[in-house]
MOPAC internal coordinates of N, CA, C and O (Angstrom, degrees):
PM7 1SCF
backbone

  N    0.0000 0     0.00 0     0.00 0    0    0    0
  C    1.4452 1     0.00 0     0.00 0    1    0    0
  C    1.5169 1   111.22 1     0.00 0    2    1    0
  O    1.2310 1   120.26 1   170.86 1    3    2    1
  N    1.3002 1   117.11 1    -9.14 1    3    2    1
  C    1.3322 1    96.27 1  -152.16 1    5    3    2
  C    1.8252 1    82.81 1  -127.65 1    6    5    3
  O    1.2310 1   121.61 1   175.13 1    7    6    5
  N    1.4889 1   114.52 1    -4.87 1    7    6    5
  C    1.4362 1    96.01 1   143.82 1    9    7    6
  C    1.8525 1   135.61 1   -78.71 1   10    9    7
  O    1.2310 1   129.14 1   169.84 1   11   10    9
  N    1.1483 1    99.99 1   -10.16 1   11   10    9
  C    1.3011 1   115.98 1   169.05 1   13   11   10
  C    1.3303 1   111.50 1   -66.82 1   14   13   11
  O    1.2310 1   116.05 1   123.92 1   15   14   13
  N    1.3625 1   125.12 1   -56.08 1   15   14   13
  C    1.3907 1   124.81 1  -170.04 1   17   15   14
  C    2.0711 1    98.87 1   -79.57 1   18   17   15
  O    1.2310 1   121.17 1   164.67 1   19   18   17
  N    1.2773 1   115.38 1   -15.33 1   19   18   17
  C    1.3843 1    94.22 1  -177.27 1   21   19   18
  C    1.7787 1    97.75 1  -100.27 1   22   21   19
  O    1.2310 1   126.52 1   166.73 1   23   22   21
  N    1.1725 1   105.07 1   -13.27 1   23   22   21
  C    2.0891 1    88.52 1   138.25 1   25   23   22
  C    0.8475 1   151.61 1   -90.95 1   26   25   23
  O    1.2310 1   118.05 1  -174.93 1   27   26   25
  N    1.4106 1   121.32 1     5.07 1   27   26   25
  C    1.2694 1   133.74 1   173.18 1   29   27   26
  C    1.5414 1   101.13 1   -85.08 1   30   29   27
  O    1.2310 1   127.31 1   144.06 1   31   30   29
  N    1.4776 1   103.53 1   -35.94 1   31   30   29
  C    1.7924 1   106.99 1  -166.78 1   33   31   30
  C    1.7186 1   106.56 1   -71.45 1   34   33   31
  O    1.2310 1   130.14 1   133.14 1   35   34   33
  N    1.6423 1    98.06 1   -46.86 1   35   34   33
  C    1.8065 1    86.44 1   154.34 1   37   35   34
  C    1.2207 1   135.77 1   -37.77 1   38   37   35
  O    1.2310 1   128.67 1   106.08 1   39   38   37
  N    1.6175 1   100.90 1   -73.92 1   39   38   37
  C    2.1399 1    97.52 1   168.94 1   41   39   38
  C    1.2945 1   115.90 1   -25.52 1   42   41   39
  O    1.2310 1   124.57 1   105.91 1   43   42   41
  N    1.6530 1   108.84 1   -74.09 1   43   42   41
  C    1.6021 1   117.39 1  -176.04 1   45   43   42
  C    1.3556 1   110.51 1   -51.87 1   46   45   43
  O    1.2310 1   110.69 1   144.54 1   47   46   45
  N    1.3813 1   135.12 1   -35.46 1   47   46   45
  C    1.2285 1   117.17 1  -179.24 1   49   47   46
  C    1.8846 1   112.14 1   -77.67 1   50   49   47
  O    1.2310 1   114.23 1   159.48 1   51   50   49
  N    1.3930 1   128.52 1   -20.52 1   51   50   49
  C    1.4333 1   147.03 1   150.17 1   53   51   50
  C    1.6029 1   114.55 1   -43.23 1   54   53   51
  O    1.2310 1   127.29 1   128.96 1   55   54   53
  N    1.2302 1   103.58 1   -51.04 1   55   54   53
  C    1.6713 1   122.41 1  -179.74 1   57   55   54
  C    1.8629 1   100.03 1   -55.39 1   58   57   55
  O    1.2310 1   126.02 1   111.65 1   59   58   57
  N    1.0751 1   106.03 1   -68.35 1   59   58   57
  C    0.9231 1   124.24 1  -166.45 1   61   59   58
  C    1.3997 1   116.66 1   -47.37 1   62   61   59
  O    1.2310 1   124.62 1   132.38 1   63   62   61
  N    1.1805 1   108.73 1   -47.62 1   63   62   61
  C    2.2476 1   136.98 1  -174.05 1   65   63   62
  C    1.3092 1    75.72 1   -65.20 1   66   65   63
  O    1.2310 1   102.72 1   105.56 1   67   66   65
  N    1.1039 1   149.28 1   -74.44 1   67   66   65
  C    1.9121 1   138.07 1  -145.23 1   69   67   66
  C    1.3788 1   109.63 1   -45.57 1   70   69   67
  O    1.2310 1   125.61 1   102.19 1   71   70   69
  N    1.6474 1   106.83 1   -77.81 1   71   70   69
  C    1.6047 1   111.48 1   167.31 1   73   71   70
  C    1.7414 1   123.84 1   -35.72 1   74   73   71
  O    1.2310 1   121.63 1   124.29 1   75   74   73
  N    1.2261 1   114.49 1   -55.71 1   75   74   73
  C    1.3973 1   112.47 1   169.90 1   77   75   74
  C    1.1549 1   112.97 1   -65.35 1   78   77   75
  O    1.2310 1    99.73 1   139.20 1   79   78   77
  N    1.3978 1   154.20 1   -40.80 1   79   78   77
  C    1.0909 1   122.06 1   165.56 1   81   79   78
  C    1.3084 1   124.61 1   -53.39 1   82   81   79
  O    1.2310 1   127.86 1   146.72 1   83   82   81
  N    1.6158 1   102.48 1   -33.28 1   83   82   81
  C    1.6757 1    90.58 1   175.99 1   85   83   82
  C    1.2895 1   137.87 1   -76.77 1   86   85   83
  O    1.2310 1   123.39 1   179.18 1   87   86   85
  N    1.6747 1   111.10 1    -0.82 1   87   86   85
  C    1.0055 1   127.07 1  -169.08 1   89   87   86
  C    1.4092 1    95.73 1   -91.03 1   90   89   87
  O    1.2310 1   118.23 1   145.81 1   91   90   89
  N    1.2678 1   120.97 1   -34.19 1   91   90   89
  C    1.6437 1   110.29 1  -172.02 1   93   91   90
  C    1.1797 1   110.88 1   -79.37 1   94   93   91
  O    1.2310 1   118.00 1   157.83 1   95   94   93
  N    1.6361 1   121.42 1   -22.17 1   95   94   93
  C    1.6647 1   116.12 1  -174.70 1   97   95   94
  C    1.3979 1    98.27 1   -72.16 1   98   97   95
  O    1.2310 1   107.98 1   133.49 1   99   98   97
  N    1.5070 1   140.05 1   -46.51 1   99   98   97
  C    1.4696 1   152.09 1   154.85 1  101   99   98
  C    1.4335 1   100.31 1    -6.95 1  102  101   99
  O    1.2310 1   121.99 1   115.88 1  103  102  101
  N    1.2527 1   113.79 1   -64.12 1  103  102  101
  C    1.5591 1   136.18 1  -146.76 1  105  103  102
  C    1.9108 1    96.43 1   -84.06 1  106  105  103
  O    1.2310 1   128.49 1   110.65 1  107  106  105
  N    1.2131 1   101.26 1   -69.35 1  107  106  105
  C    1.7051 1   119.87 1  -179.43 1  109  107  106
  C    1.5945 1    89.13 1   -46.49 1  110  109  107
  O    1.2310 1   103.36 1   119.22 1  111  110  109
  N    1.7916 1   148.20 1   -60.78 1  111  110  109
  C    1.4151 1   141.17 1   159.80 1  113  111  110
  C    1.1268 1   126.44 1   -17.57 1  114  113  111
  O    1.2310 1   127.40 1   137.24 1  115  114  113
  N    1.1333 1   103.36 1   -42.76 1  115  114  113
  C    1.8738 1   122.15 1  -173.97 1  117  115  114
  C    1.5581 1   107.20 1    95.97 1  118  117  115
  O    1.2310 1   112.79 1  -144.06 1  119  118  117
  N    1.1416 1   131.22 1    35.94 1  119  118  117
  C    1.5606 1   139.05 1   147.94 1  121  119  118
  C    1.8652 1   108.79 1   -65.73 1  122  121  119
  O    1.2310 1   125.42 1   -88.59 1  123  122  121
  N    1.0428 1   107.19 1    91.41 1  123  122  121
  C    1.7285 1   137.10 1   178.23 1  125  123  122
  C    1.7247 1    92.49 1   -65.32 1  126  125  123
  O    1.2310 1   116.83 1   142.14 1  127  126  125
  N    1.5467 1   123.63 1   -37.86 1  127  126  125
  C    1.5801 1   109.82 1   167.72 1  129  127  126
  C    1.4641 1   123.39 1  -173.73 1  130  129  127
  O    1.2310 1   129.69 1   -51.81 1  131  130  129
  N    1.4011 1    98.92 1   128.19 1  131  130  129
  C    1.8952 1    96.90 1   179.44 1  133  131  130
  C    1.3841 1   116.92 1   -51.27 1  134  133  131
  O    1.2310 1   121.94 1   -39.36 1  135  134  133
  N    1.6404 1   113.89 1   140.64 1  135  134  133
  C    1.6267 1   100.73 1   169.13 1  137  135  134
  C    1.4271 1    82.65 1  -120.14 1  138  137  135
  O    1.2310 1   125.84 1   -26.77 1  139  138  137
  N    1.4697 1   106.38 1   153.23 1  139  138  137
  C    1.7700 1   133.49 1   178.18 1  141  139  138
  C    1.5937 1    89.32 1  -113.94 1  142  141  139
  O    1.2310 1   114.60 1   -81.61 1  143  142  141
  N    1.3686 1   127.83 1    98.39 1  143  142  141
  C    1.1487 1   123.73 1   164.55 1  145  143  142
  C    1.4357 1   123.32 1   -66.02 1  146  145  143
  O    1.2310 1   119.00 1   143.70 1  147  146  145
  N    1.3298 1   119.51 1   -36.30 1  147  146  145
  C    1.2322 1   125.29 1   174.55 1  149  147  146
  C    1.8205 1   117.30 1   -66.46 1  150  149  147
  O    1.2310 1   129.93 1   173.97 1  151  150  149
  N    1.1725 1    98.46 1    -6.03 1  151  150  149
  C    1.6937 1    91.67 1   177.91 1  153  151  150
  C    1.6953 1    96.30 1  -130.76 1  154  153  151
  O    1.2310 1   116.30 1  -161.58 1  155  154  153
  N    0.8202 1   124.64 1    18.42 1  155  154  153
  C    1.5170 1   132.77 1   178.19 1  157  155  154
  C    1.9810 1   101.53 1    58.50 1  158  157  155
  O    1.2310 1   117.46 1  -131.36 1  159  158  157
  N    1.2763 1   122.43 1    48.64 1  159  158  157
  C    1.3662 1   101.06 1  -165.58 1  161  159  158
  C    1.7288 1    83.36 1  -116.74 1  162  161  159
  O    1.2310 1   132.61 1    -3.82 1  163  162  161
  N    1.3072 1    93.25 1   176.18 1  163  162  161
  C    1.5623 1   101.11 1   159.53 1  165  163  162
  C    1.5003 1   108.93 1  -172.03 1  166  165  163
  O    1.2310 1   127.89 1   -61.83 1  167  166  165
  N    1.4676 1   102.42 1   118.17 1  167  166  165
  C    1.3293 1   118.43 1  -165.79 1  169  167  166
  C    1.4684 1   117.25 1   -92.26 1  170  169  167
  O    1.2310 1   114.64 1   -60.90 1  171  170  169
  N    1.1353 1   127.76 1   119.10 1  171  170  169
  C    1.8986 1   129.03 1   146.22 1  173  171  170
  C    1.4186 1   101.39 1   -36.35 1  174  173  171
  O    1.2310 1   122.58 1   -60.68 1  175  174  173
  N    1.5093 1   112.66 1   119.32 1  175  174  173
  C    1.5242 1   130.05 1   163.76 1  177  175  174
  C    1.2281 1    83.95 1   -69.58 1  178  177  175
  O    1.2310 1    98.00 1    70.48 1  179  178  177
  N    1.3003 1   156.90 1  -109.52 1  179  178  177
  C    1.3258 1   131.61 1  -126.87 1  181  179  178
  C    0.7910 1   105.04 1   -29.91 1  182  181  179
  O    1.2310 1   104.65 1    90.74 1  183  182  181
  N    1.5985 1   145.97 1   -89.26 1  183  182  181
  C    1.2416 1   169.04 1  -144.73 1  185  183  182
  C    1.7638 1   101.66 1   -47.10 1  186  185  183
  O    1.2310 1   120.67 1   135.87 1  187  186  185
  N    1.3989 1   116.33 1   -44.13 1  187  186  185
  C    1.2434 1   125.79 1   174.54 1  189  187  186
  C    1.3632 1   115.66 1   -58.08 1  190  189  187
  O    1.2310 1   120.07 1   140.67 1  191  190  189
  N    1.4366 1   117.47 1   -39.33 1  191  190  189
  C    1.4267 1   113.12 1  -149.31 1  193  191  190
  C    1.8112 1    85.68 1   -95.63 1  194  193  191
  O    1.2310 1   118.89 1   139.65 1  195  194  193
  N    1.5597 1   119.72 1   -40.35 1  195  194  193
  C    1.3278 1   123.21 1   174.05 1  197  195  194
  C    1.9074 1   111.47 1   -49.11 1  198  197  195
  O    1.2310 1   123.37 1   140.67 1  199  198  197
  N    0.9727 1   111.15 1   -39.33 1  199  198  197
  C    1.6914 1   121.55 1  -167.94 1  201  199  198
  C    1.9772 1    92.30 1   -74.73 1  202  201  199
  O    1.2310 1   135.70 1   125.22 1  203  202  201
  N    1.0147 1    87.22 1   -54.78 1  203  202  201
  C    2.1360 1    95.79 1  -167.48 1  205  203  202
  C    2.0809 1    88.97 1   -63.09 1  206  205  203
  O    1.2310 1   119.25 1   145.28 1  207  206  205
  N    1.1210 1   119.04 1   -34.72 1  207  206  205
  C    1.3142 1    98.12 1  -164.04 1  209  207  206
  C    1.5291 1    95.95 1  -105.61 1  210  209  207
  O    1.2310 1    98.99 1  -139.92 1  211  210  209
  N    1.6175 1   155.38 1    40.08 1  211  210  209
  C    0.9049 1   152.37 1    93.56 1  213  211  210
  C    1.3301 1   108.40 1   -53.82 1  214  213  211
  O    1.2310 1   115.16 1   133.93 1  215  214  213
  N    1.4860 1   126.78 1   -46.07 1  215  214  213
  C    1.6401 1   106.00 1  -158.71 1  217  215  214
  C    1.6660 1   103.44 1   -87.07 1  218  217  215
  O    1.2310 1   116.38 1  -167.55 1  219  218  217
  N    1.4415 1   124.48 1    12.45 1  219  218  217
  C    1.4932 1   143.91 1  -161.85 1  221  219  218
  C    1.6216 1    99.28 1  -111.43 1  222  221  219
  O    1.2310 1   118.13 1   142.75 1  223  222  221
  N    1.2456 1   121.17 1   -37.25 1  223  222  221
  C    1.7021 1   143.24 1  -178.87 1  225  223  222
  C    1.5803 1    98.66 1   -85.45 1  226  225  223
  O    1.2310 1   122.97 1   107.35 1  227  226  225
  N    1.6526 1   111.91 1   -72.65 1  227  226  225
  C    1.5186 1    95.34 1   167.40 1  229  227  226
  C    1.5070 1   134.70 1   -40.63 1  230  229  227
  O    1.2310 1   121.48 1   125.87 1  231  230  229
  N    1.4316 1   114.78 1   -54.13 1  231  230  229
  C    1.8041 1   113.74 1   175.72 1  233  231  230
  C    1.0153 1    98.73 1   -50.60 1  234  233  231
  O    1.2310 1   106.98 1   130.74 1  235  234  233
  N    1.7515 1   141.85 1   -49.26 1  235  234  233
  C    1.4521 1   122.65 1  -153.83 1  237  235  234
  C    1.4213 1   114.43 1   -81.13 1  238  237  235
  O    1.2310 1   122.99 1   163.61 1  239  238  237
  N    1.5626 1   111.87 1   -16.39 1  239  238  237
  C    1.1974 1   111.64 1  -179.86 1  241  239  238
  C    1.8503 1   115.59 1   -98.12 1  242  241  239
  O    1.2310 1   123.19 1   179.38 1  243  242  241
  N    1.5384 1   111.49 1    -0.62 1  243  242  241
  C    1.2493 1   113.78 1   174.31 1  245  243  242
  C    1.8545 1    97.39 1   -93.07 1  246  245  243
  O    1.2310 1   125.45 1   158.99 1  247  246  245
  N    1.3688 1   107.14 1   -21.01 1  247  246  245
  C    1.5953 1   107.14 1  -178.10 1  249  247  246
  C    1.9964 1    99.72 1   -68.45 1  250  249  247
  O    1.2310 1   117.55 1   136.99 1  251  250  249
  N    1.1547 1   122.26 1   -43.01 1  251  250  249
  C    1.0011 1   142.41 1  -146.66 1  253  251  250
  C    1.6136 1   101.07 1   -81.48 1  254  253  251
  O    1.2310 1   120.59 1   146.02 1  255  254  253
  N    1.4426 1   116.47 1   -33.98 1  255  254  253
  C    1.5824 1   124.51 1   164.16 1  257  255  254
  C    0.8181 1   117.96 1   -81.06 1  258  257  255
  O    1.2310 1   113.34 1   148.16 1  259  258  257
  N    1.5282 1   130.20 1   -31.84 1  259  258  257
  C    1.6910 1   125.41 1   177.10 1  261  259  258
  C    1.4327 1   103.15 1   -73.56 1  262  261  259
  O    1.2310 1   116.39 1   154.40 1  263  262  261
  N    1.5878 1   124.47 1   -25.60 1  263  262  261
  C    1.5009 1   109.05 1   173.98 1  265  263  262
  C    1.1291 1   113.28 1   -43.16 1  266  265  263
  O    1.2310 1   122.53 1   134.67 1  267  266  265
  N    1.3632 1   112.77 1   -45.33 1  267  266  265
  C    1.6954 1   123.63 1  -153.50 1  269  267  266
  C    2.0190 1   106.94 1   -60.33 1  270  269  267
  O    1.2310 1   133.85 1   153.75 1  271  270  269
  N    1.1948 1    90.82 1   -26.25 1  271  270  269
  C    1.4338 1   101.86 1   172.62 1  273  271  270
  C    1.4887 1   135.51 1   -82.97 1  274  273  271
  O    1.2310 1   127.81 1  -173.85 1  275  274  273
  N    0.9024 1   102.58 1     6.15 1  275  274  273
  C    1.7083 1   130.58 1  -175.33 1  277  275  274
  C    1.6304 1    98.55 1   -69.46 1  278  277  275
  O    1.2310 1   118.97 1   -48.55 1  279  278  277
  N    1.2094 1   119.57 1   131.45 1  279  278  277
  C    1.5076 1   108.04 1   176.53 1  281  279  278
  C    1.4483 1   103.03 1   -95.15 1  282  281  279
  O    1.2310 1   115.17 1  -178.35 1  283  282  281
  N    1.5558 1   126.77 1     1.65 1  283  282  281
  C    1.5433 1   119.67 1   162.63 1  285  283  282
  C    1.1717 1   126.66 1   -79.65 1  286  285  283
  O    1.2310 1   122.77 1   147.98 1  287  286  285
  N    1.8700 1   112.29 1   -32.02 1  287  286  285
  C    1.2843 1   124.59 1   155.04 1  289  287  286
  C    1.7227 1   118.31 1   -46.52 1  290  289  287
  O    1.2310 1   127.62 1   117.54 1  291  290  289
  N    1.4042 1   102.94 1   -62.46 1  291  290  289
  C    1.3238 1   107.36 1   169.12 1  293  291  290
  C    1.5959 1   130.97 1   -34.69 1  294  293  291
  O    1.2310 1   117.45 1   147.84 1  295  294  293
  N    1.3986 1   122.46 1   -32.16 1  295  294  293
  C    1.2723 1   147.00 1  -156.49 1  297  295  294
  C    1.3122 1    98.29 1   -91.42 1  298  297  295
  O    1.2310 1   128.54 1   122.22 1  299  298  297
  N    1.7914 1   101.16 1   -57.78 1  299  298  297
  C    1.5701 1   102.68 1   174.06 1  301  299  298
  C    1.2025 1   113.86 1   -51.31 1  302  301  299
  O    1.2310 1   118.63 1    96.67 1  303  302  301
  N    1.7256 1   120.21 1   -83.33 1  303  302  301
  C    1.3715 1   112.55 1  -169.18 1  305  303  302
  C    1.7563 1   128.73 1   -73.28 1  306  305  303
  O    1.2310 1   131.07 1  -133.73 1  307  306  305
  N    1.0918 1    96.24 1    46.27 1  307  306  305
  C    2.1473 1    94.61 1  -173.90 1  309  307  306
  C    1.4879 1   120.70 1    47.91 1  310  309  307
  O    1.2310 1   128.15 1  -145.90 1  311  310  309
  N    0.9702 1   101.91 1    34.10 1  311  310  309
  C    1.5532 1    96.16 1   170.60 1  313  311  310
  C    1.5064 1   115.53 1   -87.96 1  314  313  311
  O    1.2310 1   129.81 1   -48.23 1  315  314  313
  N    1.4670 1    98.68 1   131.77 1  315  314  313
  C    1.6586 1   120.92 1  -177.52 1  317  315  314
  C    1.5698 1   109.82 1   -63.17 1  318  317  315
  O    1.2310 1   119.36 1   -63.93 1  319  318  317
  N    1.6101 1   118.82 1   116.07 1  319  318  317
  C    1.6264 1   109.54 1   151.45 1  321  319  318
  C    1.4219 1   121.99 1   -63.76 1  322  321  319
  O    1.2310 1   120.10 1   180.00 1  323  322  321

């Protein structure tokens, strides 16, 4: 199970890298803010690229604890059941 969820946390952490990069080339242009016309929003790229690269830091570091749970990891480094 818990190789499942540390592939999913890959994808999502993959998912995630697309938009932020695109948000920073936006940003690095000088686009001051995304508008989503279809949802009436309109976003501050800062704010975007700050939000995508916490939730980009979080996945890698929720990927990074489920390793620890790996019973091959375990095997490798001696860790006691």
């Amino acid at each position: 199970m818990s190789q499942v969820l540390l592939v999913l946390l890959y994808l999502l952490a993959a998912a995630i890298l697309i938009p932020l990069i695109g948000a920073l080339g936006f940003w690095l242009k000088g686009a001051d803010s995304i508008a989503l016309p279809g949802l009436g929003i309109i976003i501050a790229t800062p704010l975007l690229v700050a939000a995508l690269a916490v939730a980009e830091v979080g996945a890698v570091f929720c990927a990074a604890y489920c390793v620890r749970h790996l019973p091959a990891v375990r095997m490798l480094f001696g860790g006691d059941d």
